[in-house]
C-alpha positions as CSV (number, residue, x, y, z in Angstrom):
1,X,5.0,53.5,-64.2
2,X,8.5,52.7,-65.7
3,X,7.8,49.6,-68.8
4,X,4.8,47.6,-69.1
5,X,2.9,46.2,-66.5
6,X,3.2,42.5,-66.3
7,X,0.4,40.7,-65.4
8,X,0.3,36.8,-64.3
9,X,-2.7,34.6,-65.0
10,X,-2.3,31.3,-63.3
11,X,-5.1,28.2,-62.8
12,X,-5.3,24.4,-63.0
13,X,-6.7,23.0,-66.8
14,X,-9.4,23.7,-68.4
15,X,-10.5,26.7,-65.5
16,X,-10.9,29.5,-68.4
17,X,-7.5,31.1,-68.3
18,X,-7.5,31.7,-72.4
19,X,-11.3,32.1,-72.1
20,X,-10.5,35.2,-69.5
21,X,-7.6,36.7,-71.8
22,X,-10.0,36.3,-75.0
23,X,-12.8,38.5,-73.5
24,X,-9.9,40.7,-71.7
25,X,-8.3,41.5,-75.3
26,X,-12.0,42.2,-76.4
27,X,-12.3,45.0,-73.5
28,X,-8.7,46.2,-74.2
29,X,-9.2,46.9,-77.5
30,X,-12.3,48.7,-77.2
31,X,-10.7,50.7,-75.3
32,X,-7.0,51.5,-76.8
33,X,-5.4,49.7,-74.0
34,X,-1.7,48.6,-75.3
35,X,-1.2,45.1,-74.2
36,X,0.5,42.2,-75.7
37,X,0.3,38.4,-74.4
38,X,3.0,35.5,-72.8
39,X,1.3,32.1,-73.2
40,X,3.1,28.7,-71.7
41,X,2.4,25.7,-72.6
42,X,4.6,22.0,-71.5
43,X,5.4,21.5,-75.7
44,X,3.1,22.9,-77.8
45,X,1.9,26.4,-78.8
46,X,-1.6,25.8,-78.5
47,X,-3.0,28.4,-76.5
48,X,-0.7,31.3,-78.6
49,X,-2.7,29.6,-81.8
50,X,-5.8,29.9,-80.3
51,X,-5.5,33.6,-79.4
52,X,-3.7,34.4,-82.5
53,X,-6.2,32.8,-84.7
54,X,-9.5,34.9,-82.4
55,X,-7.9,38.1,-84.4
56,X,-8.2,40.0,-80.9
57,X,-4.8,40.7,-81.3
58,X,-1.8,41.1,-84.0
59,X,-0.4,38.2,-83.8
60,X,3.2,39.5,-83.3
61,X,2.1,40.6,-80.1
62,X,1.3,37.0,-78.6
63,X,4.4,34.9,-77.9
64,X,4.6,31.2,-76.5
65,X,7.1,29.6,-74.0
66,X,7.5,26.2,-73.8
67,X,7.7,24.7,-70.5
68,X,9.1,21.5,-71.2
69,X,8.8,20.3,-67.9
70,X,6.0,21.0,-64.6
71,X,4.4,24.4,-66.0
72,X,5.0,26.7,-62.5
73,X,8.9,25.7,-63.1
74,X,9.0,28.6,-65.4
75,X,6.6,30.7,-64.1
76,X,8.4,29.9,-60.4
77,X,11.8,28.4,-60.0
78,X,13.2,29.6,-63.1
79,X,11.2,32.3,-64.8
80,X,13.8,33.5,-67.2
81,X,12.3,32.3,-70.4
82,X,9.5,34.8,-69.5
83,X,11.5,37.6,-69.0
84,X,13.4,37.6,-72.0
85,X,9.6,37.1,-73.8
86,X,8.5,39.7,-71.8
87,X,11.8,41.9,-72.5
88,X,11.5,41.5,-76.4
89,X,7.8,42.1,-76.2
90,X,8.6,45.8,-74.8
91,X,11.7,46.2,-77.0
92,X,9.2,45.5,-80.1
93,X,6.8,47.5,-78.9
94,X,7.9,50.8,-76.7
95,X,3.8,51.7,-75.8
96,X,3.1,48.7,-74.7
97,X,1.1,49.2,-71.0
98,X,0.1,45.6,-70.4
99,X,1.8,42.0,-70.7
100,X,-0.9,39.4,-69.3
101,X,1.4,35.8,-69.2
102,X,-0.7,32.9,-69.3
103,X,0.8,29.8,-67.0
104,X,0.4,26.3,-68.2
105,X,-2.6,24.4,-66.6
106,X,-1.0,23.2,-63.5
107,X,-2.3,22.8,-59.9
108,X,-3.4,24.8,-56.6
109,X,0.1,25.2,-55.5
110,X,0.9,27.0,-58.6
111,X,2.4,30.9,-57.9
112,X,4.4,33.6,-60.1
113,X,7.8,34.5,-59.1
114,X,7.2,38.3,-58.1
115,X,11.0,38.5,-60.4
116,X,8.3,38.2,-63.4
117,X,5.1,39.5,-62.4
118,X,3.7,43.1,-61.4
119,X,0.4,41.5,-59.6
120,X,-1.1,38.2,-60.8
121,X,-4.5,36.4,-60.6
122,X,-5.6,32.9,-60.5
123,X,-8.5,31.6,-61.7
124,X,-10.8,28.4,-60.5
125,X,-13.7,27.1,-61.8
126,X,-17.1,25.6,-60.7
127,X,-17.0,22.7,-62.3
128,X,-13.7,21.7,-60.5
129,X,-15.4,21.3,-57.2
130,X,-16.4,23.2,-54.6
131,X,-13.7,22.1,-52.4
132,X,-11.5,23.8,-54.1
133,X,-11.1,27.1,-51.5
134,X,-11.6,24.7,-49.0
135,X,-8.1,23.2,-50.0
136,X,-6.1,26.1,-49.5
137,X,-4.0,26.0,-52.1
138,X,-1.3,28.7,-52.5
139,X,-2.5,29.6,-55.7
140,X,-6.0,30.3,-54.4
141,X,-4.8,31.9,-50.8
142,X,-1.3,34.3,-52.2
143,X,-2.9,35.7,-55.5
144,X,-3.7,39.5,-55.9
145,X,-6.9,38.3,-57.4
146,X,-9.1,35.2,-57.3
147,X,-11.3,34.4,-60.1
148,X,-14.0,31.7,-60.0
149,X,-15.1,31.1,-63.6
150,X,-17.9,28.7,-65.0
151,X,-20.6,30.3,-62.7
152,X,-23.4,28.8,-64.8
153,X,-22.4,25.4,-64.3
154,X,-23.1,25.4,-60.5
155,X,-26.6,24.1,-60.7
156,X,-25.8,21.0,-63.5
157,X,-22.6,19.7,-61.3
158,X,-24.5,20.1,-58.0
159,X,-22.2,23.0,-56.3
160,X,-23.8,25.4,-53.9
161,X,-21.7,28.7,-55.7
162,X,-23.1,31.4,-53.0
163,X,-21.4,28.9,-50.4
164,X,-18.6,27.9,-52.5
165,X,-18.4,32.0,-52.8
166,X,-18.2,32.7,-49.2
167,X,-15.8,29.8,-48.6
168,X,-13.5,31.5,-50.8
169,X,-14.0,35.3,-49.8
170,X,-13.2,33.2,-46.0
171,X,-10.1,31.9,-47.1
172,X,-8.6,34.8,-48.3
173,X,-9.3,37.1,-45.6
174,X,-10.9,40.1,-47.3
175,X,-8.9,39.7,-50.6
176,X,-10.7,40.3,-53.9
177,X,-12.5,37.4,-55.1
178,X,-14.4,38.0,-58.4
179,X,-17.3,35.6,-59.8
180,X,-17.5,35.3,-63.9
181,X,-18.6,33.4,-67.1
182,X,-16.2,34.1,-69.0
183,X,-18.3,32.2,-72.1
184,X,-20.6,34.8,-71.9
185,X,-18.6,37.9,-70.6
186,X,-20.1,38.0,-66.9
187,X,-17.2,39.0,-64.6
188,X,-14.4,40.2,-67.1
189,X,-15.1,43.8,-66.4
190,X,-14.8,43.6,-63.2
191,X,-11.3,42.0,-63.6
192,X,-10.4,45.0,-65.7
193,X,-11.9,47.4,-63.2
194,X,-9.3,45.7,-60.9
195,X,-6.4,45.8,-62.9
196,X,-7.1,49.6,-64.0
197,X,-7.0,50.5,-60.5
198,X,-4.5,48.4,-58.4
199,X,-2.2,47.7,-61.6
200,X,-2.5,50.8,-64.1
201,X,-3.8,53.1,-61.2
202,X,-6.1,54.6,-64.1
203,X,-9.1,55.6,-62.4
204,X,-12.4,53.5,-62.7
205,X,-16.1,54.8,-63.4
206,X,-18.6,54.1,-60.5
């Protein structure tokens, strides 16, 4: 593989997209995985902050875009302010193997120009509603990778997950779905099982 692998991570607010990274940078260190990190936000740099100050990561190596405007228009319509982050992220740092960029919050028709992205994921949570694969949405349906996050909540905001589950494995016709916590860690290695093999084509312990 030619560069660094660039990795989208899409989802509406407040679904666990910096939760996800967090424990993701956890898992990559452990393991000497190169990565470095693309946050968006619509003015601020609040999620870069919030990774740089969990010390998972030098904070050189996370960089913020600001959307300014309806977060997928940089991620989608126009994704050039995330290709030249990307591009000075691999300039900066030559053995860089991963770039996961983190879309603003937006909604379910949120996607990643394929111009920026290697493979990208899109995570969903719970607490949102159970409806939410039931909707469609091409963020849920054209992602390499669903994630449903806040799996403990199920029971305290009445959703049925194992049906919510199927609904969603339904929808997307056979393509990986994965279940996590991310508060607690449940879920995130499977996510990097995923990448290793279908991104990074590393191989993967039983």
């Amino acid at each position: 593989m030619s560069g660094a692998a660039r990795i989208g991570i899409g989802g509406p607010v407040g679904s666990g997209k910096t939760a996800l990274i967090e424990r993701m940078l956890e898992a990559f260190a452990a393991d000497g995985t190169e990565v470095a990190v693309i946050t968006n936000d619509l003015a601020t740099d609040e999620d870069a902050e919030r990774l740089r100050r969990g010390g998972r990561l030098a904070p050189e190596r996370i960089l913020a875009v600001q959307a300014g405007a309806c977060p997928h228009t940089v991620i989608r319509e126009d994704p050039t302010l995330n290709m030249a982050a990307a591009d000075r992220l691999e300039r900066q740092f030559p053995g860089l193997e991963l770039i996961l960029i983190e879309s603003g919050g937006d909604n379910l028709a949120s996607t990643f120009s394929l111009d920026l992205v290697d493979y990208w994921l899109f995570v969903i949570d719970v607490a949102g509603g159970d409806d939410i694969p039931r909707k469609r949405g091409p963020g849920v349906l054209q992602c390499d990778l669903l994630v449903i996050n806040k799996t403990d909540l199920a029971p305290h905001v009445g959703v049925d997950f194992p049906a919510m589950l199927a609904t969603a494995q339904a929808a997307r016709e056979g393509r990986p779905v994965i279940a996590s916590d991310c508060r607690r860690g449940a879920g995130v290695a499977e996510v990097i099982a995923r990448l290793r093999r279908d991104v990074l084509f590393t191989a993967v312990a039983p």
